[in-house]
PDB file of N, CA, C and O in Angstrom:
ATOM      1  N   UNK A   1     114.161  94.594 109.358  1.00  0.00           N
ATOM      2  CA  UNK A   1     112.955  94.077 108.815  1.00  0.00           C
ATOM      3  C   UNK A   1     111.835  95.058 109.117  1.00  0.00           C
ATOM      4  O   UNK A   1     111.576  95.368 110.279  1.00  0.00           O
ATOM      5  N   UNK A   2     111.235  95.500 108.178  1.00  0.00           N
ATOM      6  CA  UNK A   2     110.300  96.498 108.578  1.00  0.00           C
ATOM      7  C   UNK A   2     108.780  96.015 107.538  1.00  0.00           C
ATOM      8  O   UNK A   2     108.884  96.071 106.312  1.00  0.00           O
ATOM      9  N   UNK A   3     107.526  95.592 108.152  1.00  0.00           N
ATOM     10  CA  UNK A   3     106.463  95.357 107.740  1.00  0.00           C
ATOM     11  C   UNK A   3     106.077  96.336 106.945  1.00  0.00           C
ATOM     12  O   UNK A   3     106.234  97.532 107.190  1.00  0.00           O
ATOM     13  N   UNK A   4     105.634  95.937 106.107  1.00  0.00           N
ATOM     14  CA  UNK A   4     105.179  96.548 104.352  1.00  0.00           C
ATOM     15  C   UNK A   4     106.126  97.641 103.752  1.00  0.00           C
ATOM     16  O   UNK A   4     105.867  98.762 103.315  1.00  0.00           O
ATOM     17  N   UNK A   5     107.503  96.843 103.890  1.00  0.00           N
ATOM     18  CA  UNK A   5     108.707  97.394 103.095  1.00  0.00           C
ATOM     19  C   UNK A   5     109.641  95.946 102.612  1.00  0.00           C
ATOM     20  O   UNK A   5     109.452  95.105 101.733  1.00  0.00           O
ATOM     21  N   UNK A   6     110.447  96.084 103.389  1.00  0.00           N
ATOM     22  CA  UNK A   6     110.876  94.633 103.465  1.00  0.00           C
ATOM     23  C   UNK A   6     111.082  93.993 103.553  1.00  0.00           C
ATOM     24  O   UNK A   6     112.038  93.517 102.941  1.00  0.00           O
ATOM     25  N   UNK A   7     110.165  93.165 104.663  1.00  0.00           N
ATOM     26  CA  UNK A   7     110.318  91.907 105.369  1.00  0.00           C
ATOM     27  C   UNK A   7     109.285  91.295 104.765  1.00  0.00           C
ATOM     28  O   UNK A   7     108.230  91.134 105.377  1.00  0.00           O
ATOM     29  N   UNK A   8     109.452  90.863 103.453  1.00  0.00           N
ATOM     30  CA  UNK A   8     109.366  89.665 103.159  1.00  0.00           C
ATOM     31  C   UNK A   8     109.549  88.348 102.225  1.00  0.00           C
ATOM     32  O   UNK A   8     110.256  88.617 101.254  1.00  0.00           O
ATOM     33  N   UNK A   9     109.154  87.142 102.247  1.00  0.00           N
ATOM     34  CA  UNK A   9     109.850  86.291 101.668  1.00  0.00           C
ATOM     35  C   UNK A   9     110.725  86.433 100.274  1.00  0.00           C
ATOM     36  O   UNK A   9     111.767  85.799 100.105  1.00  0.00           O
ATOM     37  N   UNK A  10     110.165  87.362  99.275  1.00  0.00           N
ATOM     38  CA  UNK A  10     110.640  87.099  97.923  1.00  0.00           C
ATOM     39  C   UNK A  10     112.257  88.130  98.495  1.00  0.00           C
ATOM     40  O   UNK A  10     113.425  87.842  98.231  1.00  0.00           O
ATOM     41  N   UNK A  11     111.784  89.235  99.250  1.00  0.00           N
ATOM     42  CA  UNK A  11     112.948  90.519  99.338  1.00  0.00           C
ATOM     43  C   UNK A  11     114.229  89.290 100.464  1.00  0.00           C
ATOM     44  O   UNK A  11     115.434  89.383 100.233  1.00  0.00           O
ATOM     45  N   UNK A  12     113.798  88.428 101.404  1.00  0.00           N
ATOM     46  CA  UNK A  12     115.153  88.090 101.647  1.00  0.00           C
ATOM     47  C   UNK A  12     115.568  86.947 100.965  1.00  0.00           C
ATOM     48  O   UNK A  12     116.763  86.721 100.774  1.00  0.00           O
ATOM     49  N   UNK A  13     114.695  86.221 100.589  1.00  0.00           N
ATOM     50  CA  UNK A  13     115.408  85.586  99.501  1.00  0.00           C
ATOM     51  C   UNK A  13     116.420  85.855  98.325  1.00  0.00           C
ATOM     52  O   UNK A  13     117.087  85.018  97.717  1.00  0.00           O
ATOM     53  N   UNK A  14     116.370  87.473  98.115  1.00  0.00           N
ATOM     54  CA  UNK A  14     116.781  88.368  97.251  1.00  0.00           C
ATOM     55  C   UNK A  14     117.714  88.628  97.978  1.00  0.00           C
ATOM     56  O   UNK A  14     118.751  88.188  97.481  1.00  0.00           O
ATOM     57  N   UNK A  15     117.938  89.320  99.280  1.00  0.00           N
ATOM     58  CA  UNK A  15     118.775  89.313 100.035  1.00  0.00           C
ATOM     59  C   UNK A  15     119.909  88.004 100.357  1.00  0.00           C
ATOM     60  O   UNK A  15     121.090  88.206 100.074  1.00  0.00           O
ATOM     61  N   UNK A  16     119.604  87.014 100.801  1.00  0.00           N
ATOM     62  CA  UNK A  16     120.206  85.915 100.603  1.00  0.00           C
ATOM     63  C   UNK A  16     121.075  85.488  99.659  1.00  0.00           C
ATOM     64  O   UNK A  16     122.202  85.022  99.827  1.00  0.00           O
ATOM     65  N   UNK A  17     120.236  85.754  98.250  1.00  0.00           N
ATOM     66  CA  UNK A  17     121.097  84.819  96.950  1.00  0.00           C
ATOM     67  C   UNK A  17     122.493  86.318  96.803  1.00  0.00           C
ATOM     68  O   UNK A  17     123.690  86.070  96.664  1.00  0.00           O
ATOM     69  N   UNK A  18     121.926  87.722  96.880  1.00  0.00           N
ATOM     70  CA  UNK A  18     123.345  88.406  96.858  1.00  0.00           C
ATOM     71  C   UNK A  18     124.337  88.372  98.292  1.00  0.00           C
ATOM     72  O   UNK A  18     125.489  88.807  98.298  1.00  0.00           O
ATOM     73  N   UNK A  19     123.590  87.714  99.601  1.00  0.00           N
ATOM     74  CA  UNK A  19     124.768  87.547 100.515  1.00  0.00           C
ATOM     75  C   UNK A  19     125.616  86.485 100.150  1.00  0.00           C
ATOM     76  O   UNK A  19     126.816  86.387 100.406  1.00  0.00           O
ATOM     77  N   UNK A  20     124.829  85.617  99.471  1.00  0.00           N
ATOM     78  CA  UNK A  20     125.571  84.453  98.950  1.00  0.00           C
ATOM     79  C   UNK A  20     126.534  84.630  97.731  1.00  0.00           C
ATOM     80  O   UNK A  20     127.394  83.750  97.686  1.00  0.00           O
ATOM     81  N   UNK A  21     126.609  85.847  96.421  1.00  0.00           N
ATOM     82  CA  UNK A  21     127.041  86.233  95.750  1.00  0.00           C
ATOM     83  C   UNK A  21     128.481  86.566  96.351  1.00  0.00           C
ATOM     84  O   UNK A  21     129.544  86.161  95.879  1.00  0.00           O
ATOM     85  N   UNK A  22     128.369  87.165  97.183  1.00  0.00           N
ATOM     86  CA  UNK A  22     129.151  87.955  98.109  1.00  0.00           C
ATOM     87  C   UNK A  22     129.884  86.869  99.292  1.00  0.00           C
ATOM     88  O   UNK A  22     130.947  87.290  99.748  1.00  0.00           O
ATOM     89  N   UNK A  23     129.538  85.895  99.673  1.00  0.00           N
ATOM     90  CA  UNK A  23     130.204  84.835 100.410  1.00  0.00           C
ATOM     91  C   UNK A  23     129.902  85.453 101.279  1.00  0.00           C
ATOM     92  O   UNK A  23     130.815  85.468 102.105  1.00  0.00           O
ATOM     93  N   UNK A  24     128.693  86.266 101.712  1.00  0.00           N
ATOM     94  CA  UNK A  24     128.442  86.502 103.079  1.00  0.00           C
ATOM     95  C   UNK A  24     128.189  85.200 103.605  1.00  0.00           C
ATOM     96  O   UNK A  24     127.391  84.541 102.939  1.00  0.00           O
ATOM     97  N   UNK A  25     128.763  84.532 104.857  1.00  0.00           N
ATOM     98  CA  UNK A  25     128.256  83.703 105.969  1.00  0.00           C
ATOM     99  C   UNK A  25     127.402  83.781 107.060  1.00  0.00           C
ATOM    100  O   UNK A  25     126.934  82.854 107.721  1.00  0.00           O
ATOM    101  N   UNK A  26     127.211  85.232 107.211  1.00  0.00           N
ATOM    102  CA  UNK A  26     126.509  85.724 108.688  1.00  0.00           C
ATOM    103  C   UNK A  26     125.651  86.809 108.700  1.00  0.00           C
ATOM    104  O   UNK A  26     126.423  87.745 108.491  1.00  0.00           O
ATOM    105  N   UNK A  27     124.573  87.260 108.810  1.00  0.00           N
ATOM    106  CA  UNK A  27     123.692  88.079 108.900  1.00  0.00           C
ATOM    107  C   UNK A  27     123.299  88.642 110.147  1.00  0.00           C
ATOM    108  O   UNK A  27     123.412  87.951 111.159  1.00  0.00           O
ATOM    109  N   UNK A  28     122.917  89.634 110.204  1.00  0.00           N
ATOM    110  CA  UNK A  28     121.409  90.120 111.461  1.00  0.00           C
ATOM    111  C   UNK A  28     120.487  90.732 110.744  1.00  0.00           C
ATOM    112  O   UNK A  28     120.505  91.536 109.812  1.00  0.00           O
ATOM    113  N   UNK A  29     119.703  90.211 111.342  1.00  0.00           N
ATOM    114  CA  UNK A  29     118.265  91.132 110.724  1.00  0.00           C
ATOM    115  C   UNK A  29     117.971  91.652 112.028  1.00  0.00           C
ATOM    116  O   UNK A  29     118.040  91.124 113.138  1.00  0.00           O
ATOM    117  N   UNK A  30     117.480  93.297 111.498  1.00  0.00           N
ATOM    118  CA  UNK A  30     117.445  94.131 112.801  1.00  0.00           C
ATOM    119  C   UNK A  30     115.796  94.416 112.415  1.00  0.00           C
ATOM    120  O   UNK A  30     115.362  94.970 111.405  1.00  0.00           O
ATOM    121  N   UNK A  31     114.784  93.663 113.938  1.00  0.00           N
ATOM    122  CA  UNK A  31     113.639  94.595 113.174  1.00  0.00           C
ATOM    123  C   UNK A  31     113.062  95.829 113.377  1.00  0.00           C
ATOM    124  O   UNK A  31     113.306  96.495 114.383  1.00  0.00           O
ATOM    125  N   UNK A  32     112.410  96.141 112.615  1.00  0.00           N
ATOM    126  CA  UNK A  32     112.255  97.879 112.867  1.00  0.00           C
ATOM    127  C   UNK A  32     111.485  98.045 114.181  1.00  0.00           C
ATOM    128  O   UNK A  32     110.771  97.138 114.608  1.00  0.00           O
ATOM    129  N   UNK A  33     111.641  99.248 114.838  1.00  0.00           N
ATOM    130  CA  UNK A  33     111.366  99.940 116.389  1.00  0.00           C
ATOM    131  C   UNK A  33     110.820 101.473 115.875  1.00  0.00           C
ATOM    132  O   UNK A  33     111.269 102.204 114.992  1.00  0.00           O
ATOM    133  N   UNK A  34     109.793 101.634 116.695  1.00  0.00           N
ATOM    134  CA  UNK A  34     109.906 102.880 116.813  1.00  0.00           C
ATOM    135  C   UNK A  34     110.237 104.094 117.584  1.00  0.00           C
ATOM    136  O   UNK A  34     109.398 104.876 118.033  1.00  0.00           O
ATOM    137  N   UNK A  35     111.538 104.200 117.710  1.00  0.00           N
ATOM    138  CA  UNK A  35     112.288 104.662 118.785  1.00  0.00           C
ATOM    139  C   UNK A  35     112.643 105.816 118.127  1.00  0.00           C
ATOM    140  O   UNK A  35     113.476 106.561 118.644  1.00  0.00           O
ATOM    141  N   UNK A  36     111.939 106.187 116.638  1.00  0.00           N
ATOM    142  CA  UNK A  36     112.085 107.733 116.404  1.00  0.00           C
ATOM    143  C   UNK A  36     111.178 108.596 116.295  1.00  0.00           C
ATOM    144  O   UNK A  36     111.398 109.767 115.988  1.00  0.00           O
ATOM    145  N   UNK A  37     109.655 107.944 116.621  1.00  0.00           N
ATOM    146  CA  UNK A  37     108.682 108.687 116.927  1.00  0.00           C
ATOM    147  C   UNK A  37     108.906 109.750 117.408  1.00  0.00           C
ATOM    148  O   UNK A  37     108.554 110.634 116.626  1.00  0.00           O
ATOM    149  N   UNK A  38     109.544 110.341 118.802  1.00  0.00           N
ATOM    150  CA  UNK A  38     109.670 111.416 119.099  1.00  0.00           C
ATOM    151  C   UNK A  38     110.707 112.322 119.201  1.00  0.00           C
ATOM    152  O   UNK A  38     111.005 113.177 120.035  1.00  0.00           O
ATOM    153  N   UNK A  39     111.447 111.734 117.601  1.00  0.00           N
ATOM    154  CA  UNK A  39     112.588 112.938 116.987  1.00  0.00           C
ATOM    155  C   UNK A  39     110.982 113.508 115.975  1.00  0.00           C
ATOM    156  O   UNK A  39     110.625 114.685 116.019  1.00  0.00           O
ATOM    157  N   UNK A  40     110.370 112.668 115.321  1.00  0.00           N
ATOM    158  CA  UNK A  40     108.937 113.111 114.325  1.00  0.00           C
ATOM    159  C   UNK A  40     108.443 114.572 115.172  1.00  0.00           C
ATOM    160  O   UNK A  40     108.327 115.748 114.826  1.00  0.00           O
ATOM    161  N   UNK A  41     108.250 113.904 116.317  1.00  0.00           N
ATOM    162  CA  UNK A  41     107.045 115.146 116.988  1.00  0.00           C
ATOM    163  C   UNK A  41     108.181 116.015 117.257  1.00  0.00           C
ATOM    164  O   UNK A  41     107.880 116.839 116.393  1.00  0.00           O
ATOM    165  N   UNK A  42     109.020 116.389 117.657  1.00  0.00           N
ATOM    166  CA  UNK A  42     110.105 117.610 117.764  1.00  0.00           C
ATOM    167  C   UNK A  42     110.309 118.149 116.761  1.00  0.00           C
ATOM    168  O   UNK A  42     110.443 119.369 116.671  1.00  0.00           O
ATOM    169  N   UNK A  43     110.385 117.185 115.613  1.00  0.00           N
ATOM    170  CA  UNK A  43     110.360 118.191 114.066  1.00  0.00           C
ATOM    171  C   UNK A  43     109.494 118.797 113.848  1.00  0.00           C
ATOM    172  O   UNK A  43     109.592 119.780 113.114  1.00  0.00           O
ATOM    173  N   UNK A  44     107.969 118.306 114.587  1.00  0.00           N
ATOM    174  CA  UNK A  44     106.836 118.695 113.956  1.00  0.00           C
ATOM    175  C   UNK A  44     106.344 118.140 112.846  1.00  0.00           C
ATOM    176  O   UNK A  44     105.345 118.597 112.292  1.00  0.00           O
ATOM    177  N   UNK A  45     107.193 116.785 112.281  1.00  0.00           N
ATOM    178  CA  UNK A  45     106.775 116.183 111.103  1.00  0.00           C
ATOM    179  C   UNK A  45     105.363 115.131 111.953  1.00  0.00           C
ATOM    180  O   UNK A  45     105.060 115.025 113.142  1.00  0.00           O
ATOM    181  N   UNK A  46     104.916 114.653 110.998  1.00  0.00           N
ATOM    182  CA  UNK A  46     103.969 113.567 111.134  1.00  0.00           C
ATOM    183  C   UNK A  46     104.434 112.241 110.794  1.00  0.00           C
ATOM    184  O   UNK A  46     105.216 111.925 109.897  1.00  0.00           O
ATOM    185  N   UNK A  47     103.562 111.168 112.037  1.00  0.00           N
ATOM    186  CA  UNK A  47     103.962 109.733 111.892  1.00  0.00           C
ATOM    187  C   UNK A  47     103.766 108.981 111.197  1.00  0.00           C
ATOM    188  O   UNK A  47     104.898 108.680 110.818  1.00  0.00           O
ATOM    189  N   UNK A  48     103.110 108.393 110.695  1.00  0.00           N
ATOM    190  CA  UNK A  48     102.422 107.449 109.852  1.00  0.00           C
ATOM    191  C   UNK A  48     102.267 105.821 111.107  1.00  0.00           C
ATOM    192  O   UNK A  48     102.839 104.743 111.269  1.00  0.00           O
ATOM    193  N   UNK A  49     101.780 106.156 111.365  1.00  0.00           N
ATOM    194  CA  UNK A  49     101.952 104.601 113.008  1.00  0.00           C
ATOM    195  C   UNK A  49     101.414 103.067 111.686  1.00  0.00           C
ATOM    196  O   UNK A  49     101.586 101.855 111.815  1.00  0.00           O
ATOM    197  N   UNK A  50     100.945 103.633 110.865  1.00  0.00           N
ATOM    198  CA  UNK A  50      99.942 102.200 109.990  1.00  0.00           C
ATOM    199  C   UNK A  50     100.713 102.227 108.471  1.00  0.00           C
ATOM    200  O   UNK A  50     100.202 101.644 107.514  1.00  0.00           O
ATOM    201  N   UNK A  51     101.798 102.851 108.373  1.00  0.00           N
ATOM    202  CA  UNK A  51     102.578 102.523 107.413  1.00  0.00           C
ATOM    203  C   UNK A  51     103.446 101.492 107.588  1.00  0.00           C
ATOM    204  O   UNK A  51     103.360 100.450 106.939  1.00  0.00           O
ATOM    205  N   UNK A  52     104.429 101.736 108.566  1.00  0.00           N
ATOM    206  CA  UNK A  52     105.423 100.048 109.083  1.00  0.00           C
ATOM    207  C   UNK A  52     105.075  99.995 110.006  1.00  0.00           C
ATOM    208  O   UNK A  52     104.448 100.810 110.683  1.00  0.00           O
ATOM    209  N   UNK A  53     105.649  98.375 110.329  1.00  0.00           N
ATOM    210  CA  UNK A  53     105.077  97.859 111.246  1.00  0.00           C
ATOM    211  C   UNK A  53     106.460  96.888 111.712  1.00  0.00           C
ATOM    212  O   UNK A  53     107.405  96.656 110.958  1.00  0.00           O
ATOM    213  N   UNK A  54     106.343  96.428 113.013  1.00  0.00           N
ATOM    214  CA  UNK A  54     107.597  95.258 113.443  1.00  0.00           C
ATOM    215  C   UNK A  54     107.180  94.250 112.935  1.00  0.00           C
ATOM    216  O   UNK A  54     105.981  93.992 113.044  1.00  0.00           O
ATOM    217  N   UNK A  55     107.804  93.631 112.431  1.00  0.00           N
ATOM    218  CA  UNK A  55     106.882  91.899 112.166  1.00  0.00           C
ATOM    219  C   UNK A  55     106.739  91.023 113.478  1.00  0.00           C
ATOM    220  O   UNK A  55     107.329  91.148 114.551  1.00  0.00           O
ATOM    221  N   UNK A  56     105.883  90.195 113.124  1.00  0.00           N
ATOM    222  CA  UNK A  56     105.652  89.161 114.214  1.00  0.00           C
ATOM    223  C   UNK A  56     106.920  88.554 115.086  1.00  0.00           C
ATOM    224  O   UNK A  56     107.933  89.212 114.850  1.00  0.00           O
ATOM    225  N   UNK A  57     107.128  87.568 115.953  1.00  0.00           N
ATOM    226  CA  UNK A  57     107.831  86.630 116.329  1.00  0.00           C
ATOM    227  C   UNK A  57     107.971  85.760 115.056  1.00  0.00           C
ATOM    228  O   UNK A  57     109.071  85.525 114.557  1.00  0.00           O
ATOM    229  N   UNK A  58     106.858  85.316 114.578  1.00  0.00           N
ATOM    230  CA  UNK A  58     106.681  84.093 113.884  1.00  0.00           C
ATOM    231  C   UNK A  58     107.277  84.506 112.404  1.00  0.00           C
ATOM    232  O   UNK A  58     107.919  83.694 111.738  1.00  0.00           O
ATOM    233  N   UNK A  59     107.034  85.698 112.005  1.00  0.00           N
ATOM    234  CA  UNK A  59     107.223  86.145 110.574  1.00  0.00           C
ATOM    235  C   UNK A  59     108.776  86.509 110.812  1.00  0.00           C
ATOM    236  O   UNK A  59     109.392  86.289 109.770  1.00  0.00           O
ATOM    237  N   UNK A  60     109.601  86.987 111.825  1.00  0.00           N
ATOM    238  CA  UNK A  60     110.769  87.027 111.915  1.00  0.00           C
ATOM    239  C   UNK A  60     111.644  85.794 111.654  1.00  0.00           C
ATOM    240  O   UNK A  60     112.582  85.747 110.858  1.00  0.00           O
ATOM    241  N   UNK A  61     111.156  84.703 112.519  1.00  0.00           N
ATOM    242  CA  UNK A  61     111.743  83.074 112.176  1.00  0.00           C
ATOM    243  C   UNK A  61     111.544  82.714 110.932  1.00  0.00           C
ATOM    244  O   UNK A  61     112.506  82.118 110.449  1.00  0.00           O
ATOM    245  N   UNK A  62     110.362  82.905 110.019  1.00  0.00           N
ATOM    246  CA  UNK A  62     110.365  82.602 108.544  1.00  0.00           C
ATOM    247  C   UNK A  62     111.158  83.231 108.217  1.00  0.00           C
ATOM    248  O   UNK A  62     111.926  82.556 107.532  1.00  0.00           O
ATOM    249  N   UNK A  63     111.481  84.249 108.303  1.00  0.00           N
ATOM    250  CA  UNK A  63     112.540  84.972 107.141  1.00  0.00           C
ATOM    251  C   UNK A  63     114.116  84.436 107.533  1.00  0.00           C
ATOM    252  O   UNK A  63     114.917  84.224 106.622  1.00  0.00           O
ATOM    253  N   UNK A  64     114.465  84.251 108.850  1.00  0.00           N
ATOM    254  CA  UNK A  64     115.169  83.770 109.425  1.00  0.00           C
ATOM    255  C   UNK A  64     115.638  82.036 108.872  1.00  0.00           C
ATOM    256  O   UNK A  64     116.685  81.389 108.859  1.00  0.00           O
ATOM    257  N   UNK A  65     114.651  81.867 108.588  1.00  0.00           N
ATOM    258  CA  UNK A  65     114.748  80.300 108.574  1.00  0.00           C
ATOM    259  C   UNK A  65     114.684  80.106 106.768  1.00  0.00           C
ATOM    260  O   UNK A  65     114.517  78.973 106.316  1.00  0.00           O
ATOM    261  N   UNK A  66     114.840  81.368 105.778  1.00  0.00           N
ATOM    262  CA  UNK A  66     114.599  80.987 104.464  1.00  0.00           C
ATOM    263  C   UNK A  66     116.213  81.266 104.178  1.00  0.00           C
ATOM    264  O   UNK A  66     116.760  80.704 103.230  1.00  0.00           O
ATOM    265  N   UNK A  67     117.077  82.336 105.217  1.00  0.00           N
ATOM    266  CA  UNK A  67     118.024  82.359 105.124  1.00  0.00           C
ATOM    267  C   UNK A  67     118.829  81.366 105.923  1.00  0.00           C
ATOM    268  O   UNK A  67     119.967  81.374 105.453  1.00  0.00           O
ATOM    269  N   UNK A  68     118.750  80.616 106.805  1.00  0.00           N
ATOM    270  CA  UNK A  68     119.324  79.597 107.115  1.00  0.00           C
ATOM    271  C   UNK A  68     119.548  78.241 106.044  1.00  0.00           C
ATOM    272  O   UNK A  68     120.550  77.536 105.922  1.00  0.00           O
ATOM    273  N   UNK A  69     118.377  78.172 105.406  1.00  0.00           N
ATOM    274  CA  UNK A  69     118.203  77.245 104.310  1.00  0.00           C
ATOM    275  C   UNK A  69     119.164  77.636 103.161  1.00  0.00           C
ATOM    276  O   UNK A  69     119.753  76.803 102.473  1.00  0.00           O
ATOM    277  N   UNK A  70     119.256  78.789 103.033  1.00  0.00           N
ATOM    278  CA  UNK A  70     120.458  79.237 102.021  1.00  0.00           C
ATOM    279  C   UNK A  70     121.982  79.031 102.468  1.00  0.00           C
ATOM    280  O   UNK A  70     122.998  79.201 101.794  1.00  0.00           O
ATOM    281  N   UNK A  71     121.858  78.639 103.727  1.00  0.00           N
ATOM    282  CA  UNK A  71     123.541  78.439 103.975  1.00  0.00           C
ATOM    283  C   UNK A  71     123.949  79.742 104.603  1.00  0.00           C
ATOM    284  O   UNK A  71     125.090  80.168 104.421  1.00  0.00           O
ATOM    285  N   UNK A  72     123.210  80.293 105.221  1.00  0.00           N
ATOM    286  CA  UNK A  72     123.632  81.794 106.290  1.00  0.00           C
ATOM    287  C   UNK A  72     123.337  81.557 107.506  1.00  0.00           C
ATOM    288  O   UNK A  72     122.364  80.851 107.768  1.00  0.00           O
ATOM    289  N   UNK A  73     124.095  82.084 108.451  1.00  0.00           N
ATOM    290  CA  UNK A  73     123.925  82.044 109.719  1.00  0.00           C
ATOM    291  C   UNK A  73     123.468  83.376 110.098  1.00  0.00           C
ATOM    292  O   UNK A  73     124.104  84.426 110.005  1.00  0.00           O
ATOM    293  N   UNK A  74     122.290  83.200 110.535  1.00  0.00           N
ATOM    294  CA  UNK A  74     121.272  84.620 110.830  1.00  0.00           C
ATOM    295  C   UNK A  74     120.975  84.655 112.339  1.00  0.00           C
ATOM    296  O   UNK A  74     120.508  83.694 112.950  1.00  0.00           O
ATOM    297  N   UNK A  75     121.354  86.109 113.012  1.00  0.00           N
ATOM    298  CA  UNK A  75     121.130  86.628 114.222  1.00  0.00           C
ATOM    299  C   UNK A  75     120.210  87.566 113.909  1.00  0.00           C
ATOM    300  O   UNK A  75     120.318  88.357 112.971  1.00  0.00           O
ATOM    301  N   UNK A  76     118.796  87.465 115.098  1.00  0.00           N
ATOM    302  CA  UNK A  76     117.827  88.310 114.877  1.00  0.00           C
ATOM    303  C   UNK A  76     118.302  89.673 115.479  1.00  0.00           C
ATOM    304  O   UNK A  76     118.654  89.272 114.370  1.00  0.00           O
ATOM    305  N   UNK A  77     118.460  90.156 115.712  1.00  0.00           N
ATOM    306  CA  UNK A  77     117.850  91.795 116.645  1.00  0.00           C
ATOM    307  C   UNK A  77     119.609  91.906 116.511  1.00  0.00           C
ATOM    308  O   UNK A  77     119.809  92.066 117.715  1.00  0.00           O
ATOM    309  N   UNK A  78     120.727  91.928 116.021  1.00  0.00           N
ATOM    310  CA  UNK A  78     121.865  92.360 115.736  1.00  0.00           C
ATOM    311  C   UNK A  78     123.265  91.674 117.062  1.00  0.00           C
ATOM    312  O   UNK A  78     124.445  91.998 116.937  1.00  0.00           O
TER     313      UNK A  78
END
């Protein structure tokens, strides 16, 4: 799940109806970290820190909880 990409409602709902296509039963949503910041600075590339973002606690359980409603069993962080 990564803030202002796609974590949110319409994209896992979208997600959902093809896990459900698929007879997926079980999910994780992994949310995004930035634990590659400093492969960026070794490249010498630049970050963007205000492009993504982790989502909330709270915005994780909504998405969590739109796929539970679909009949998936969803684990947060993998």
């Amino acid at each position: 799940m990564i803030g202002n990409v796609n974590a949110t409602k319409e994209n896992i709902r979208a997600v959902g109806a093809f896990a459900n296509e698929l007879k997926v039963k079980r999910v994780d949503l992994l949310p995004y970290h930035e634990l590659g910041v400093p492969k960026y600075e070794k490249l010498g590339r630049s970050y963007s820190e205000n492009e993504f973002y982790t989502p909330s606690e709270e915005e994780k359980e909504q998405l969590k909880n739109i796929l539970e409603e679909m009949g998936i069993a969803v684990t947060i962080g993998g």
